[in-house]
Backbone bond lengths (Angstrom), bond angles and torsions (degrees), N, CA, C in turn:
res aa  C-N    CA-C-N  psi(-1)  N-CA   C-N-CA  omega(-1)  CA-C   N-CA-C  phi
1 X - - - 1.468 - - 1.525 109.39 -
2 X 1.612 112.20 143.17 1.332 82.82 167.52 1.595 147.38 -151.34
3 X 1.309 107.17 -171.28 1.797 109.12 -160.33 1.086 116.48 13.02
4 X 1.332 156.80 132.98 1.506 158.01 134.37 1.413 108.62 120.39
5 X 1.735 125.58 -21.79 1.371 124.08 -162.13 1.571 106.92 -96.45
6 X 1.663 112.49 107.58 1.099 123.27 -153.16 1.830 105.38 -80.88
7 X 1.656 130.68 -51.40 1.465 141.06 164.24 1.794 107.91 -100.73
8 X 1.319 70.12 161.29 1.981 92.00 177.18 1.758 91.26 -156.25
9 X 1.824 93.87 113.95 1.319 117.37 177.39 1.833 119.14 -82.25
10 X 0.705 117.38 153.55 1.481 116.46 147.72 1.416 130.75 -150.03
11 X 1.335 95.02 76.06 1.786 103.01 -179.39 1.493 108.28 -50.37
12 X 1.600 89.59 161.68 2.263 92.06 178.22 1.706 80.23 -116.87
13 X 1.090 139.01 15.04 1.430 127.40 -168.60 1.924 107.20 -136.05
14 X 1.592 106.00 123.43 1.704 95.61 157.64 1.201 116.86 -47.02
15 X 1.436 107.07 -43.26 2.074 100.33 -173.09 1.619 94.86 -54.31
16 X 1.293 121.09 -72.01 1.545 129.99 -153.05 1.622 102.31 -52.00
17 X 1.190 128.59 -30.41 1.488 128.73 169.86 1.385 111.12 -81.97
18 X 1.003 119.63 -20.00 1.619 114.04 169.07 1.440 116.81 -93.37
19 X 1.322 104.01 -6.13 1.493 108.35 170.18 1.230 107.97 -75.56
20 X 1.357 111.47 -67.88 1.454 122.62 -171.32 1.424 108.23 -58.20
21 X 1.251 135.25 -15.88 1.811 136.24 167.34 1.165 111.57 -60.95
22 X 1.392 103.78 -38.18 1.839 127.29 171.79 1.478 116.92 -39.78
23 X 1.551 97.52 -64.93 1.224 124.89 -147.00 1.704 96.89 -69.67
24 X 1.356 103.50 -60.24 1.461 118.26 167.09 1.282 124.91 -28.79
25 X 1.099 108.82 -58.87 1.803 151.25 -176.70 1.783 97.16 54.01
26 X 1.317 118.96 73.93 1.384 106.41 161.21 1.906 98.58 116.09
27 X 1.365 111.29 -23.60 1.664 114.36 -167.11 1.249 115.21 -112.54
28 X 1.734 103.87 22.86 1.412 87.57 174.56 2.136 78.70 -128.07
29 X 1.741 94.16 -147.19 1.967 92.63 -161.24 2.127 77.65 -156.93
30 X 1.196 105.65 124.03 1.867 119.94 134.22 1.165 98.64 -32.91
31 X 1.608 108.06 144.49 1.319 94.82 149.90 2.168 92.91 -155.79
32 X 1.156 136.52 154.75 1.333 112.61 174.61 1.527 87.23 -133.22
33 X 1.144 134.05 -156.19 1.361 143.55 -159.18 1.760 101.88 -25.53
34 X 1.262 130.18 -9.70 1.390 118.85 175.58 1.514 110.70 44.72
35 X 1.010 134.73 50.63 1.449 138.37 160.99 1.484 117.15 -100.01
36 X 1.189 119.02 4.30 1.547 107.23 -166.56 2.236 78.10 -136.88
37 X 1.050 101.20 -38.12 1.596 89.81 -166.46 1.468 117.45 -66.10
38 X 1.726 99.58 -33.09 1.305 106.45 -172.54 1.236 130.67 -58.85
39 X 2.003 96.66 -30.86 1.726 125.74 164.69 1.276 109.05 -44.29
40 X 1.652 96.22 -71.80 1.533 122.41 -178.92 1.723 95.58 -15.19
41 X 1.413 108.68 -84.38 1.762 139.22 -131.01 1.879 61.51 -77.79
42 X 1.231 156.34 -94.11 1.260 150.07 -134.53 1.624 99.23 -38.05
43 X 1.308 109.69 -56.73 1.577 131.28 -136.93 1.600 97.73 -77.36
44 X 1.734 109.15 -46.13 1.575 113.99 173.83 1.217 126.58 -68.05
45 X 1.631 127.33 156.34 1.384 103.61 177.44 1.216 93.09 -131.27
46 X 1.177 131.90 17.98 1.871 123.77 -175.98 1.460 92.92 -131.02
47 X 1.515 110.94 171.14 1.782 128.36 -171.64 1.597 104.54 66.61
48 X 1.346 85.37 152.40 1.827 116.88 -174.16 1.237 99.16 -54.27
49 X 1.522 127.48 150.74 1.601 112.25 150.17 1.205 123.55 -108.23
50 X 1.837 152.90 158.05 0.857 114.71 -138.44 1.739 89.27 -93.66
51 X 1.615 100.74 -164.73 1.353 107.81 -151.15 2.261 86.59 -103.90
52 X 1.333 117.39 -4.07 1.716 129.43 165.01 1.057 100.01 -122.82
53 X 1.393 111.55 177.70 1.347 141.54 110.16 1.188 102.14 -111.27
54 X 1.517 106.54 148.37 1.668 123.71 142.75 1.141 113.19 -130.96
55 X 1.508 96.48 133.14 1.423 137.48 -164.47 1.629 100.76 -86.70
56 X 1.567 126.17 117.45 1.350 138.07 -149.20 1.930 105.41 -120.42
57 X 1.530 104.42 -19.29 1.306 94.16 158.84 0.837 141.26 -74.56
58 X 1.561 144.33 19.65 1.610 129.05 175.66 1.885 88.55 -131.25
59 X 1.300 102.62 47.46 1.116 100.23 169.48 1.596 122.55 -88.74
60 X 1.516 127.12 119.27 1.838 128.41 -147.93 1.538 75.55 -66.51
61 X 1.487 104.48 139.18 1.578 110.91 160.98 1.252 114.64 122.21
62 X 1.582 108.91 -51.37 1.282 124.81 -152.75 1.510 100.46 -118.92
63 X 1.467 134.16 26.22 1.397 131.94 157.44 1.470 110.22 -79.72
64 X 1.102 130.00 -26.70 1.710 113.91 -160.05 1.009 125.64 -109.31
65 X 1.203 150.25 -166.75 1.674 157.68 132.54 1.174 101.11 -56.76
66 X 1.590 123.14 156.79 1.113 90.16 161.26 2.210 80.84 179.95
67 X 1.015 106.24 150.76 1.554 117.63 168.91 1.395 140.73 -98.03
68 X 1.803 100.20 115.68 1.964 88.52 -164.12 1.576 90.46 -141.74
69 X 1.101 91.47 116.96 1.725 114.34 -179.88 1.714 118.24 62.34
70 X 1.145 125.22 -95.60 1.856 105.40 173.81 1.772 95.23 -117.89
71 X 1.129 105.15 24.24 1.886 101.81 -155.41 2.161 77.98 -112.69
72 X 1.511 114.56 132.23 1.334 102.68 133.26 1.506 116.40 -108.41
73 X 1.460 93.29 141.91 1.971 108.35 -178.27 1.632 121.12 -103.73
74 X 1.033 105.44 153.49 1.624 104.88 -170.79 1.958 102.60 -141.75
75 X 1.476 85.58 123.78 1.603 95.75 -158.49 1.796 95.32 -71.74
76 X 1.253 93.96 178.64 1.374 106.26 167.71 1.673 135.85 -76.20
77 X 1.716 97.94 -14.84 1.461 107.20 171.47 1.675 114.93 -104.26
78 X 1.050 119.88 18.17 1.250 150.82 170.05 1.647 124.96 -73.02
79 X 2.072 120.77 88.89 0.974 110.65 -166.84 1.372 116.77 -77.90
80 X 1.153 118.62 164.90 1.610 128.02 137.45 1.570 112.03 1.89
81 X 1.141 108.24 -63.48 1.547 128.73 -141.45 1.862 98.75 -89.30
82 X 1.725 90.86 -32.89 1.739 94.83 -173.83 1.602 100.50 -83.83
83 X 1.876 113.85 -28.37 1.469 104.21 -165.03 1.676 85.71 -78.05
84 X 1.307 166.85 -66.16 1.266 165.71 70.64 1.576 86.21 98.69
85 X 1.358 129.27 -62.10 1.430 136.24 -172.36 1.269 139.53 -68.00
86 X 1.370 86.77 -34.47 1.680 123.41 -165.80 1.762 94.21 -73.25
87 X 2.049 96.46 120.87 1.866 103.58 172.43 1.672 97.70 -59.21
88 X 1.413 138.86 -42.93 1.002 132.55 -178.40 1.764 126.79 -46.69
89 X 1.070 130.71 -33.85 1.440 150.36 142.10 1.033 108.88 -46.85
90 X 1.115 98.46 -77.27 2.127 98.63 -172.07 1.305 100.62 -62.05
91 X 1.217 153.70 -13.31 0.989 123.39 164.67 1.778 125.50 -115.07
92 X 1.000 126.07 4.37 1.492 162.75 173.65 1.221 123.77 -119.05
93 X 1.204 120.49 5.91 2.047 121.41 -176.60 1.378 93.67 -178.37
94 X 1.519 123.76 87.08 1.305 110.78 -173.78 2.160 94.37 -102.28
95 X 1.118 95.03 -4.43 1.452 100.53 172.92 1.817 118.26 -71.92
96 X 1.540 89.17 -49.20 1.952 107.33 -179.81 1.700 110.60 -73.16
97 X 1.400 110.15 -26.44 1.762 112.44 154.24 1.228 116.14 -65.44
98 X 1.246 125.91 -58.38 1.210 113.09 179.40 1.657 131.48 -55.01
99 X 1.753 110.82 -52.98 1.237 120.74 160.81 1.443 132.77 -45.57
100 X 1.110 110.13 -29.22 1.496 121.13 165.20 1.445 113.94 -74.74
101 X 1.127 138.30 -59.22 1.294 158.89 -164.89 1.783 93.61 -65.44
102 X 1.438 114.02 -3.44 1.926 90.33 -168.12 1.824 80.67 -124.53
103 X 1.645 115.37 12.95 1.423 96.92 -156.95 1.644 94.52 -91.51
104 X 1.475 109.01 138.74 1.474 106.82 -178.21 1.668 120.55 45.50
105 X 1.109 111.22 -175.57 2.027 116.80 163.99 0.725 114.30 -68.22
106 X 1.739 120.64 160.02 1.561 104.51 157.89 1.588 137.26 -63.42
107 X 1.447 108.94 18.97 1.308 104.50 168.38 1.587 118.96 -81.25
108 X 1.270 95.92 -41.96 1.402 129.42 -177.54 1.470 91.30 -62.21
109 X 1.577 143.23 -88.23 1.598 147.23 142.52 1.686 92.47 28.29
110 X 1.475 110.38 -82.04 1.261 108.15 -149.59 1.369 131.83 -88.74
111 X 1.537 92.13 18.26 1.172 103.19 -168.06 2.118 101.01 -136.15
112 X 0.738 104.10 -25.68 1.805 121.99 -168.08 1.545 97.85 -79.55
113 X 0.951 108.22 129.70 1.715 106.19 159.89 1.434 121.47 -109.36
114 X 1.745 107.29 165.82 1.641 106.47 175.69 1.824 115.70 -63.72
115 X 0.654 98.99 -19.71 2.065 102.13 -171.87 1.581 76.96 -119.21
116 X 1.148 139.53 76.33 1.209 128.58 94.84 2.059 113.11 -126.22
117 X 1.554 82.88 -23.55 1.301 88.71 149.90 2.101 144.60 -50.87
118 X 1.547 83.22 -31.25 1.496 104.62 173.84 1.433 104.60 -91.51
119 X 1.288 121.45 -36.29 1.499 131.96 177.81 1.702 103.60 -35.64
120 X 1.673 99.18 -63.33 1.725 113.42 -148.45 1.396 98.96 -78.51
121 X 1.547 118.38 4.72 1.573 112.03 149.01 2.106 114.49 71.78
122 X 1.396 97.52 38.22 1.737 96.77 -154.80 1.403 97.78 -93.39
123 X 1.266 134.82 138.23 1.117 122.99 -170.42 1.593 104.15 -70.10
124 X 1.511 136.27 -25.85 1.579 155.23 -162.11 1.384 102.92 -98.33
125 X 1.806 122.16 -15.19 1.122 103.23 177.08 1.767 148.00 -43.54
126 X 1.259 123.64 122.93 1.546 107.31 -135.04 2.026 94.29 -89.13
127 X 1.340 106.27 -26.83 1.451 91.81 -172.27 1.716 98.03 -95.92
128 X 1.147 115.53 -11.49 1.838 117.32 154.11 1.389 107.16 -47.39
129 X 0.947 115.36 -58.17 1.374 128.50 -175.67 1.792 124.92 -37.08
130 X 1.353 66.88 -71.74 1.814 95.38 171.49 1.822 104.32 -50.29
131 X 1.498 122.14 -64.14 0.958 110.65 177.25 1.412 132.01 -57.71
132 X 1.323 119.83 -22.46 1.393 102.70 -171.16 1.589 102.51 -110.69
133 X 1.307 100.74 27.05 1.801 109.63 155.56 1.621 105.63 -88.55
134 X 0.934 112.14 -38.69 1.523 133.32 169.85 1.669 116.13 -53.98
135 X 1.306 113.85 -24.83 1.767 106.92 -174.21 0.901 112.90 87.68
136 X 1.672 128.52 28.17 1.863 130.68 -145.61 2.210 86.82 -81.24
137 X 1.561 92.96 -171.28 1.277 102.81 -166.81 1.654 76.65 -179.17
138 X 1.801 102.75 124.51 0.903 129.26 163.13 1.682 133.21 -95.57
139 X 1.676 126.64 108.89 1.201 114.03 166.09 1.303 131.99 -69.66
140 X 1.871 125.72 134.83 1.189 126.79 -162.58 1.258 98.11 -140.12
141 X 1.287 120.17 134.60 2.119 139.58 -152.28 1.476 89.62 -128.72
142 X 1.274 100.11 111.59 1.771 103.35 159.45 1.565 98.26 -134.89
143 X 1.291 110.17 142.36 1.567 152.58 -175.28 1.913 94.68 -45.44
144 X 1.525 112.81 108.36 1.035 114.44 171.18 1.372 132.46 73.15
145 X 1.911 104.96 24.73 1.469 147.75 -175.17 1.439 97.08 -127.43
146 X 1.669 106.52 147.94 1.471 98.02 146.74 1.749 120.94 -92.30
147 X 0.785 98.04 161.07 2.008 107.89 175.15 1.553 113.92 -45.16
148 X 1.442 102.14 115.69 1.721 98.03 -169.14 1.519 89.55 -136.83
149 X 1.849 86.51 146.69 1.408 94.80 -163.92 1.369 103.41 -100.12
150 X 1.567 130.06 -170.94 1.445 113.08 -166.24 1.683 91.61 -163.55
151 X 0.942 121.03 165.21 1.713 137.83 166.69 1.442 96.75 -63.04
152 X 1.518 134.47 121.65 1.339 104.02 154.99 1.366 131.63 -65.41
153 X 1.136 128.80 -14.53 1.595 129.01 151.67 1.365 138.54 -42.58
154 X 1.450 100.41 -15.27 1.393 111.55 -170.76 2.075 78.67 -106.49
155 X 0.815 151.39 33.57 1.396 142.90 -171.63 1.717 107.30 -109.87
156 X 1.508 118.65 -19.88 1.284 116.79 -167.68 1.412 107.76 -120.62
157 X 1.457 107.24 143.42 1.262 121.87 169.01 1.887 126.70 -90.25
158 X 1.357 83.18 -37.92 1.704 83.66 -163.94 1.604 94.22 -170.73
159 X 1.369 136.69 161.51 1.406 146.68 130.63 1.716 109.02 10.21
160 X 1.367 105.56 97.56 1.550 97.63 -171.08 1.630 137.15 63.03
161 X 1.138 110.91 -3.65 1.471 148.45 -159.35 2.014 108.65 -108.02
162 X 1.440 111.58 108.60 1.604 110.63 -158.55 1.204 87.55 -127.96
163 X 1.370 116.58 142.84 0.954 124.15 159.67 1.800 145.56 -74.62
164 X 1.582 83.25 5.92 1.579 109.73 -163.15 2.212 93.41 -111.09
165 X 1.082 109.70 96.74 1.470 121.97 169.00 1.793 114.41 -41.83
166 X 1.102 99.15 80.40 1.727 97.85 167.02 1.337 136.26 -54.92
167 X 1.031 99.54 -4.74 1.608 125.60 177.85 1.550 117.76 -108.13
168 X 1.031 105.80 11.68 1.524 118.13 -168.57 1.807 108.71 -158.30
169 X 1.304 124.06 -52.65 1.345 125.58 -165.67 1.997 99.68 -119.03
170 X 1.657 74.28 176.78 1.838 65.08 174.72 1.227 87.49 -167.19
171 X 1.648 121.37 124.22 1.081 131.38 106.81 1.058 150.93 43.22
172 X 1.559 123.57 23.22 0.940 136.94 -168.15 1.961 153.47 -62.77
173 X 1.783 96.13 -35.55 1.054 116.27 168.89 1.383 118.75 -155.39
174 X 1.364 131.49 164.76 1.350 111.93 139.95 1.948 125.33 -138.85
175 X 1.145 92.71 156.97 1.832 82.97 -177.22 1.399 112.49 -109.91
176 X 1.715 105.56 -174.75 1.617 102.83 169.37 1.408 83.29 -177.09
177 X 1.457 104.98 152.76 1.700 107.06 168.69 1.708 102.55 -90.44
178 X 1.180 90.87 164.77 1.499 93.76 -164.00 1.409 109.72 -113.75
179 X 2.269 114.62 152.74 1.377 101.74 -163.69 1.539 107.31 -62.52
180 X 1.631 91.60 154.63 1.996 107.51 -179.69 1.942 92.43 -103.00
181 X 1.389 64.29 -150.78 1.814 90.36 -175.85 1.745 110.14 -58.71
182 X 0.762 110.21 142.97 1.592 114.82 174.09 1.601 110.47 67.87
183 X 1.189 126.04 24.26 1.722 121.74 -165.45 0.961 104.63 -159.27
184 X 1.543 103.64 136.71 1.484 110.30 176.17 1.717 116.09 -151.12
185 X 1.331 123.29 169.53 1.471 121.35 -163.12 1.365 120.03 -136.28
186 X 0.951 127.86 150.64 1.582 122.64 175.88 1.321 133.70 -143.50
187 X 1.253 149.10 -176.68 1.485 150.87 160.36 1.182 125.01 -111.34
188 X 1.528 141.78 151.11 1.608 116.80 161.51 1.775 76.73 -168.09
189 X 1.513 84.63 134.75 1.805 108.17 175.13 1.462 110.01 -128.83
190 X 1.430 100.64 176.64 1.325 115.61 163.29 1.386 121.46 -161.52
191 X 1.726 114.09 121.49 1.188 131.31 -164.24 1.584 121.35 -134.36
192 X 1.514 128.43 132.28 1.330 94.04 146.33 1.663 105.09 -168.96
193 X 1.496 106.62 146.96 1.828 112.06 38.09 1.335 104.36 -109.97
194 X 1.470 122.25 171.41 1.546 124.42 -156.41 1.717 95.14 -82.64
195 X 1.076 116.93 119.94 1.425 126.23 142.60 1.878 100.66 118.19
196 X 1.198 94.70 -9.81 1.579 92.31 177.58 1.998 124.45 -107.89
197 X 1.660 93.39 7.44 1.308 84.24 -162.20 1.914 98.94 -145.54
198 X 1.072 140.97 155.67 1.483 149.06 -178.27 1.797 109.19 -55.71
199 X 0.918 137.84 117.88 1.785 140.79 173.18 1.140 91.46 -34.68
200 X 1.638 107.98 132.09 1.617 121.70 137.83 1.107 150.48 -40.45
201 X 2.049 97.04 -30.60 1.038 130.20 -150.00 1.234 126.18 161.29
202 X 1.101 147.57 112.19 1.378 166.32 -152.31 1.421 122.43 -168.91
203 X 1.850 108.07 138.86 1.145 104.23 -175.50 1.640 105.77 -148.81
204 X 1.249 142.98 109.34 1.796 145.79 174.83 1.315 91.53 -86.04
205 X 1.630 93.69 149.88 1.362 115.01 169.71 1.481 117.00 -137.98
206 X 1.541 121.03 170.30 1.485 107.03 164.36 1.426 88.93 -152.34
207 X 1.519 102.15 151.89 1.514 114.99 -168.50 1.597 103.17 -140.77
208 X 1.872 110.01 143.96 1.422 105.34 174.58 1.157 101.24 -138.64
209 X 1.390 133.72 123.07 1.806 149.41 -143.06 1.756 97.15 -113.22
210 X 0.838 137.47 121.80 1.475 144.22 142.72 1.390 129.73 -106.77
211 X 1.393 116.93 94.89 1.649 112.84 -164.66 1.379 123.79 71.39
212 X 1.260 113.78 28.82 1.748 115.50 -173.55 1.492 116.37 83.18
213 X 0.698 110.71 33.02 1.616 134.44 -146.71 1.261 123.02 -132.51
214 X 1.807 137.46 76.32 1.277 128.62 168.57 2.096 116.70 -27.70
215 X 1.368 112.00 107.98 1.163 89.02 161.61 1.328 131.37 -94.41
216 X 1.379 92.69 -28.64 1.544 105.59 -162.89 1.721 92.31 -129.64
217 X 1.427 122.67 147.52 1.477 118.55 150.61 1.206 103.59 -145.77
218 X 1.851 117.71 153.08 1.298 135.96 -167.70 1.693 90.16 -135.36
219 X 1.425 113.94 114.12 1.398 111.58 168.21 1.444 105.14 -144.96
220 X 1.745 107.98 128.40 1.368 117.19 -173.96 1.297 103.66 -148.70
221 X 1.775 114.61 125.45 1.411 121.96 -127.88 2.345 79.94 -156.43
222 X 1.446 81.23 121.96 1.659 104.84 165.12 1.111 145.89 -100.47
223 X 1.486 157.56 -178.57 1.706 105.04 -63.12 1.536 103.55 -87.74
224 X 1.345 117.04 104.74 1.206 127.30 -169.45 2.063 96.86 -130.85
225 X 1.473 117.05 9.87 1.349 126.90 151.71 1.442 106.44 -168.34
226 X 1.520 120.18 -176.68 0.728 115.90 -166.64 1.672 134.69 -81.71
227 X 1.323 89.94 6.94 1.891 110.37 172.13 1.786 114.54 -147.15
228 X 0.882 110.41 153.75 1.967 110.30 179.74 1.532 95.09 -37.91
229 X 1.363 103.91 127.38 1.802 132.46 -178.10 1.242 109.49 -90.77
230 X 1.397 126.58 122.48 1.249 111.40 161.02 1.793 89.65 -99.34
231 X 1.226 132.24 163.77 1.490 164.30 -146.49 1.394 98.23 -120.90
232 X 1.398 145.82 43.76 1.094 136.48 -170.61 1.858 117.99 -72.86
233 X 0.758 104.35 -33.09 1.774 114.24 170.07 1.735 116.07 -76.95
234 X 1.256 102.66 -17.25 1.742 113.46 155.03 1.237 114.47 -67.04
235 X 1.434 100.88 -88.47 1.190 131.55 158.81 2.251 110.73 0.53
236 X 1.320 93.84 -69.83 1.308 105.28 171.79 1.604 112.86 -55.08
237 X 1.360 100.99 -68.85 1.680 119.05 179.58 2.239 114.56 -29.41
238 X 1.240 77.69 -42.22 1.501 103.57 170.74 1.761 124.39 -60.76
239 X 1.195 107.60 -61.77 1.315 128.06 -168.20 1.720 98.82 -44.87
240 X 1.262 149.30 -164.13 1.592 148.71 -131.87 2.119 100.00 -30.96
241 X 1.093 128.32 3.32 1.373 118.39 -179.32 1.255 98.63 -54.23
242 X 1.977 126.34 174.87 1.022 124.34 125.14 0.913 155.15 -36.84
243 X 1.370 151.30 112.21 1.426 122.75 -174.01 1.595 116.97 -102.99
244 X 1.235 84.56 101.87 2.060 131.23 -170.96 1.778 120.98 -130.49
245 X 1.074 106.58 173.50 1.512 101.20 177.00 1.382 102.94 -74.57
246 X 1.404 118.81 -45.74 1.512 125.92 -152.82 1.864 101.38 -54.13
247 X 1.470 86.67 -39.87 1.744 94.40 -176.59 1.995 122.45 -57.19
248 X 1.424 104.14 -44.64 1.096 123.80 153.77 1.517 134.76 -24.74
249 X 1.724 93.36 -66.60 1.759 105.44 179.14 1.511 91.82 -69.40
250 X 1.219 144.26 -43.91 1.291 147.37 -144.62 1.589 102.55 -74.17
251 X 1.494 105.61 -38.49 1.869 114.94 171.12 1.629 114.70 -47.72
252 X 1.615 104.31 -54.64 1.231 124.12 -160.64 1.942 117.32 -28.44
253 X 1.250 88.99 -64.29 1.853 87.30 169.82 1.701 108.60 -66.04
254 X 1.079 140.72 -22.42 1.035 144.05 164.17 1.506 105.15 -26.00
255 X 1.687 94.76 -80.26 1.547 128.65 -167.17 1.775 100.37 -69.83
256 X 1.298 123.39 -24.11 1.597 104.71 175.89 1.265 117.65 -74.33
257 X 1.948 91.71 -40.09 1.933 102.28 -166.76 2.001 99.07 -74.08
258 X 1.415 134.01 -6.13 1.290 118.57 149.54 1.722 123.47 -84.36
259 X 1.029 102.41 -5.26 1.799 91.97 -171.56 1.804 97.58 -114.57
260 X 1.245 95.75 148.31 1.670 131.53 -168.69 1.859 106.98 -91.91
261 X 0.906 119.82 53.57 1.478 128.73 173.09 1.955 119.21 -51.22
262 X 1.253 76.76 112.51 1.693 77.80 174.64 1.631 129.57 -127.09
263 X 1.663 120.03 179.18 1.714 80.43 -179.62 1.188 109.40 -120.49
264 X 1.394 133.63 165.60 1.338 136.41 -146.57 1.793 105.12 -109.55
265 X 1.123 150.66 78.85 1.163 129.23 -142.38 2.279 110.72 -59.06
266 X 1.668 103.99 -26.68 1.142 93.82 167.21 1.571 119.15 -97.09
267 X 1.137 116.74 3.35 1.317 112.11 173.63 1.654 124.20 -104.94
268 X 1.071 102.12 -74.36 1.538 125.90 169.44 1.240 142.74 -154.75
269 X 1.154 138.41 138.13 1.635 124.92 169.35 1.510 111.32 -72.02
270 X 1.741 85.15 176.64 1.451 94.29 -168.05 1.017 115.03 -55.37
271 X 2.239 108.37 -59.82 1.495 98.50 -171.14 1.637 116.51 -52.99
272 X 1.052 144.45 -27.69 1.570 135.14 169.81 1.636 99.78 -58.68
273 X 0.975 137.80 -39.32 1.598 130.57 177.11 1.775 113.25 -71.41
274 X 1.450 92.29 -41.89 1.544 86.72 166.33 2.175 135.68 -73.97
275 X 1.852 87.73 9.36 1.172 105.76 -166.83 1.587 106.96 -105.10
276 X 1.681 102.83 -17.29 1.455 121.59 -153.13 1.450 96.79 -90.73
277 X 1.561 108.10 -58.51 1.478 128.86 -146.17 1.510 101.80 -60.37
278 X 1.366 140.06 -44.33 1.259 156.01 158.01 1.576 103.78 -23.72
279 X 1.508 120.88 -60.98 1.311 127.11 -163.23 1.886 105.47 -82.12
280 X 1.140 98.84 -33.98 1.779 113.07 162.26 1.282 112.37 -53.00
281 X 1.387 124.71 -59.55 1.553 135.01 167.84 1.492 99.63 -45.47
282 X 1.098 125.20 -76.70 1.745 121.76 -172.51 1.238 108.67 -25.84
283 X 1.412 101.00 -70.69 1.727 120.84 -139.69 1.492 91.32 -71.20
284 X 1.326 123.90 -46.40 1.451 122.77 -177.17 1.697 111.80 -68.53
285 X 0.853 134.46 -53.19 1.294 161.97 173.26 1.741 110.37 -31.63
286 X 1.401 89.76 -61.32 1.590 108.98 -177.93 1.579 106.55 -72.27
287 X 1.758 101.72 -39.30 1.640 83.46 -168.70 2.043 105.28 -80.44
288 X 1.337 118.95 -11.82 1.246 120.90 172.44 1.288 101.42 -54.64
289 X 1.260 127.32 -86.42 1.642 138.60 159.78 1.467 104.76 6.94
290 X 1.508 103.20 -65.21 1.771 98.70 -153.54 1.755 82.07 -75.31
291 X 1.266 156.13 -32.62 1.645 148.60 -167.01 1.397 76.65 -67.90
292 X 1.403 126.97 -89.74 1.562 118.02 -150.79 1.695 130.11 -44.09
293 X 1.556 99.50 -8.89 1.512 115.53 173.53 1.544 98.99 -77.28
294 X 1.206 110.92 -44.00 1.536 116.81 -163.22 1.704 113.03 -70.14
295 X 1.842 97.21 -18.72 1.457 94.87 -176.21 1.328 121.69 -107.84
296 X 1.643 100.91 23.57 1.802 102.55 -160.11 1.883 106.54 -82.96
């Protein structure tokens, strides 16, 4: 554990974790699978650390997948590995299965969750990604509030930067309705080497076909600004097209002349991102297409 962090909680109760946020008021830290913070807190060497953690996965309620009214929700103690499992995903989020399933190893899998994943605010985050191709909506619990739900789009501030106070709120769930008839969704990244290092590039989509016919498209594509992108001038560009290849390549300048490409000194530069994102659009794109054929 480390330097300065005096307890590490693990409530089985929202009340009992919102107590103890209380109690703290500001000096303790959320934390759920701790795979990205623990780096974090290793990797930094300046700022306070807090004086807790509390540990938010074995919270009763909030471990599973699970279906309530047209929304499926995914708690906060809920890994990688379980959303990866869940018939509800695989068959309703074939984008948020996939994105999960490529995130880190399976150590990382079985231990990492989606809302802390959304927590650490990455603009490349891959099952971020996935969700807010989806229309997701994040639940957020602060001490002496009731539970209010939110756009997950409205969740980020900046580069690592959330709009959701870990030191104060927490993180609780998130939902999305799931694809129906005629629609379908997907993932496609590029990283390497796989499981040890941040995406190059990543992009989820969701698509809804009527008569050969883009109706609907959801495309949200990383770090191509400075927080998870949704593609809205794609997105648009898209909508009455065919849904064909020809329609696809035809997006492409669409989708470059909105996204902000930069270069990564350990990953990549732009022009290699501006080389990538095109083939991300396809591969994701096409395989949404071919699900929404499958579901008409």
């Amino acid at each position: 554990m480390p330097i300065g962090i005096q307890d590490y909680h693990t409530p089985a109760t929202l009340d009992e974790a919102l107590d103890l946020l209380g109690r703290y008021n500001g000096s303790s830290r959320v934390v759920g699978g701790g795979t990205d913070y623990f780096v974090d807190d290793a990797r930094e060497s300046g700022g306070q650390p807090p004086h807790a953690l509390i540990d938010v996965t074995g919270l009763q309620g909030w471990q599973e997948v699970r279906r309530e009214g047209d929304h499926i929700v995914i708690g906060c103690g809920a890994t990688h590995t379980r959303i990866v499992a869940s018939p509800l995903v695989q068959q309703g989020a074939a984008a948020l299965m996939e994105s999960c399933g490529l995130i880190g190893g399976p150590q990382v899998r079985n231990v990492g969750t989606l809302m802390g994943n959304i927590a650490h605010a990455l603009p490349a985050a891959d099952g971020t990604l996935s969700l807010l191709a989806l229309d997701g909506e994040v639940a957020v619990a602060t001490p002496g509030q009731a539970l209010a739900w939110m756009p997950l789009a409205q969740a980020f501030r900046g580069p690592g930067k959330s709009a959701i106070d870990s030191t104060r709120q927490i993180l609780v769930a998130a939902r999305f309705r799931p694809t129906g008839r005629s629609e379908g969704s997907a993932f496609a990244r590029v990283m390497r080497p796989q499981g040890v290092a941040l995406p190059i590039a990543g992009l989820a989509c969701r698509v809804a076909v009527q008569n050969g016919t883009i109706e609907r498209a959801a495309i949200a594509a990383g770090p191509v600004a400075p927080t998870p992108f949704r593609a809205a001038r794609t997105e648009a560009f898209l909508r009455g097209k065919p849904a064909s290849a020809d329609s696809l390549t035809e997006a492409i300048p669409v989708l470059l002349g909105e996204c902000t490409l930069r270069t990564s000194p350990h990953r990549a530069s732009a022009e290699y991102r501006r080389e990538v994102l095109p083939a991300l659009l396809r591969e994701a794109m096409t395989r949404a297409l071919e699900r929404a054929a499958r579901a008409a």
